[in-house]
Residue frames as qw, qx, qy, qz and C-alpha x, y, z in Angstrom:
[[0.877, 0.019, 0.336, -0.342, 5.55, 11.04, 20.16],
 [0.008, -0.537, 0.761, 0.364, 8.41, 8.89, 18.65],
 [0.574, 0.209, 0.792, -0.007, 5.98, 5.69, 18.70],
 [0.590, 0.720, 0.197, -0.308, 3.70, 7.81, 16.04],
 [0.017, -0.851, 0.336, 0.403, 6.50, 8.73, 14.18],
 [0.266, -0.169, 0.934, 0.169, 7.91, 5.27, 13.62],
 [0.410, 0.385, 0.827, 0.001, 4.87, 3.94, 12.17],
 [0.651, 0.687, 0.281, -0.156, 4.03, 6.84, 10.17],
 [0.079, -0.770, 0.527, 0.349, 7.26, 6.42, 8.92],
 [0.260, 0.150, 0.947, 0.115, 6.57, 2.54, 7.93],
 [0.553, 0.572, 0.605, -0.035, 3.15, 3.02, 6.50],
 [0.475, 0.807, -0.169, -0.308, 4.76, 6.07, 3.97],
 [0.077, 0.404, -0.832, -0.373, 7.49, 3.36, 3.01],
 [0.360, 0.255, 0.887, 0.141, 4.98, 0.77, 2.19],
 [0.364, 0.865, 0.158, -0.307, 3.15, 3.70, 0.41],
 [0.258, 0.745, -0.488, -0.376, 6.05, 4.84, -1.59],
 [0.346, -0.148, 0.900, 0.222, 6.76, 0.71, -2.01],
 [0.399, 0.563, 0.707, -0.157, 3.22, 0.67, -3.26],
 [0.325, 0.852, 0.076, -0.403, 3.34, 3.26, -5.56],
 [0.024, 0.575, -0.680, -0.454, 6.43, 1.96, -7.45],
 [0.172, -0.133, 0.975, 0.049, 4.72, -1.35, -7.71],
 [0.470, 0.436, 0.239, -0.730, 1.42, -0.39, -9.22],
 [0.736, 0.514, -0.109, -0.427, 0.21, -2.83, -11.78],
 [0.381, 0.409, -0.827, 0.065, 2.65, -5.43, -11.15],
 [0.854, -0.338, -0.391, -0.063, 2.36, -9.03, -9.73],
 [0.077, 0.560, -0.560, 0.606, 3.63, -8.65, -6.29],
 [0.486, -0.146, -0.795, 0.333, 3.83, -10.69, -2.74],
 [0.360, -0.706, 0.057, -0.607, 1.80, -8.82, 0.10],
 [0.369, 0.128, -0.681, 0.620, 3.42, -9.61, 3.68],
 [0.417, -0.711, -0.175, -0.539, 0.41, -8.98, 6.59],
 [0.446, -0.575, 0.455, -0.513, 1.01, -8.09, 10.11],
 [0.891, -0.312, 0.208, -0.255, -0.89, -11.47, 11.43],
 [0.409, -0.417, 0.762, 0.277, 1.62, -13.45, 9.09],
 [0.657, 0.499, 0.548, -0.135, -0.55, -14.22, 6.17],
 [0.247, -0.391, 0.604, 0.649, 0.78, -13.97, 2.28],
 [0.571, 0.631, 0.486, -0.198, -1.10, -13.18, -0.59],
 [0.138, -0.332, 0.477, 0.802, 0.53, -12.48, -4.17],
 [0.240, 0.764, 0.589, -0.104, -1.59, -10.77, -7.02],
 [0.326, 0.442, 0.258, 0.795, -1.53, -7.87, -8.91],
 [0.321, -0.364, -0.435, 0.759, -1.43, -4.43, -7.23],
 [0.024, 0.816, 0.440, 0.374, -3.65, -1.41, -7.35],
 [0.356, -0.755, -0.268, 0.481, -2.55, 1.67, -5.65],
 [0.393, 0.534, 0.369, 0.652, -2.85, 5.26, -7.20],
 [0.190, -0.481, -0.313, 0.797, -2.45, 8.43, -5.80],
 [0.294, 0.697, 0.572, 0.317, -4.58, 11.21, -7.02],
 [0.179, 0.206, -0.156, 0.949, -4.30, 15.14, -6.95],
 [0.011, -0.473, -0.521, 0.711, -5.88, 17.11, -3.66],
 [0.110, 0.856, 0.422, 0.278, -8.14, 19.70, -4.78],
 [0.033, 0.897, -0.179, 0.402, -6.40, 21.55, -2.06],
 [0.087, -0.791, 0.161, 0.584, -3.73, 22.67, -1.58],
 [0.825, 0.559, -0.090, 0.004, -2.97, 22.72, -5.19],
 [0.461, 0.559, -0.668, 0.172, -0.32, 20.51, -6.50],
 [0.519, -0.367, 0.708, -0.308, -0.96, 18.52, -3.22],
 [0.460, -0.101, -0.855, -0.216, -1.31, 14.07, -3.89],
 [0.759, -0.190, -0.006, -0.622, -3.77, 12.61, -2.22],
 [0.212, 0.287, -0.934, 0.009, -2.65, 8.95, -0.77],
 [0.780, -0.268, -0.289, -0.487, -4.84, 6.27, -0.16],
 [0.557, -0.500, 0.435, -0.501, -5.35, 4.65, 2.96],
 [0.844, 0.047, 0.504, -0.175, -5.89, 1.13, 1.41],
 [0.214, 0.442, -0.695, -0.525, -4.05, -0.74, -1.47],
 [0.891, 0.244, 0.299, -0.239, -6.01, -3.85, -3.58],
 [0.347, -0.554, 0.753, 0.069, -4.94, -6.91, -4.35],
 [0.841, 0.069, 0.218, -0.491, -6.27, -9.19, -6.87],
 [0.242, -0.280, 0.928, 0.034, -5.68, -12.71, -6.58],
 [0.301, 0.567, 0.748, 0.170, -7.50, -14.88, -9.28],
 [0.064, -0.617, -0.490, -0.613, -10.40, -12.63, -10.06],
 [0.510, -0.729, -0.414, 0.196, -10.68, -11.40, -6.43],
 [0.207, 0.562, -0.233, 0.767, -9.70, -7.96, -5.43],
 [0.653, -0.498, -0.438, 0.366, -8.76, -7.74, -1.67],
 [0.001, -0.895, 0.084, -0.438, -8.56, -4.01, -0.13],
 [0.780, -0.080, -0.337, 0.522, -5.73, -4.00, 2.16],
 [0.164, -0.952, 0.256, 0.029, -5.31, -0.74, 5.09],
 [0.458, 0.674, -0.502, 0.289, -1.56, -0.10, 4.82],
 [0.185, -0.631, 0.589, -0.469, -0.97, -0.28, 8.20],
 [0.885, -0.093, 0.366, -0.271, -1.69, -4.16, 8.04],
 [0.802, 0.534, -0.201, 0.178, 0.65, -4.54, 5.31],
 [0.769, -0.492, 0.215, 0.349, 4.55, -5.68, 6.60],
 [0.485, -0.495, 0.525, 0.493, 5.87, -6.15, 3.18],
 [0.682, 0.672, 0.227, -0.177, 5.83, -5.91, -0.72],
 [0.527, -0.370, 0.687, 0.336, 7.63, -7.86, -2.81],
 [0.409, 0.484, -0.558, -0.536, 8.03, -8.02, -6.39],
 [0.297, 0.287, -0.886, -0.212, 6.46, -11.12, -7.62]]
């Protein structure tokens, strides 16, 4: 299935973008075309099992002002420092 592939190939690089960019002000890029910059949230946690596995979340948050906006990856284009 090469389609799957591609895409979960895109949502683990906006994961691994997300994860470098944790706790920094940063640009979110969405699908529709919409732009939202804010400070990032996105933490991986350890599995229970298998040990030594991460855990990745499905969603990263975004808060702009005082607002925190959950975001699925797979709606996210781009992330951008600033």
């Amino acid at each position: 299935m090469p389609l799957t592939r591609v895409f979960d190939e895109f949502v683990s690089d906006i994961r691994d973008r997300a994860t470098e960019l944790n706790g920094q002000a940063v640009t979110v890029n969405l699908v529709g075309g919409a732009t939202l910059t804010g400070t990032l949230a996105y933490a991986t946690r350890s599995a229970g099992w298998p040990t030594g596995s991460t855990e990745w979340p499905k969603s990263l948050t975004l808060t702009v002002s005082t607002k925190a906006h959950t975001i699925r990856l797979d709606h996210v284009s781009s992330i951008g420092q600033g």
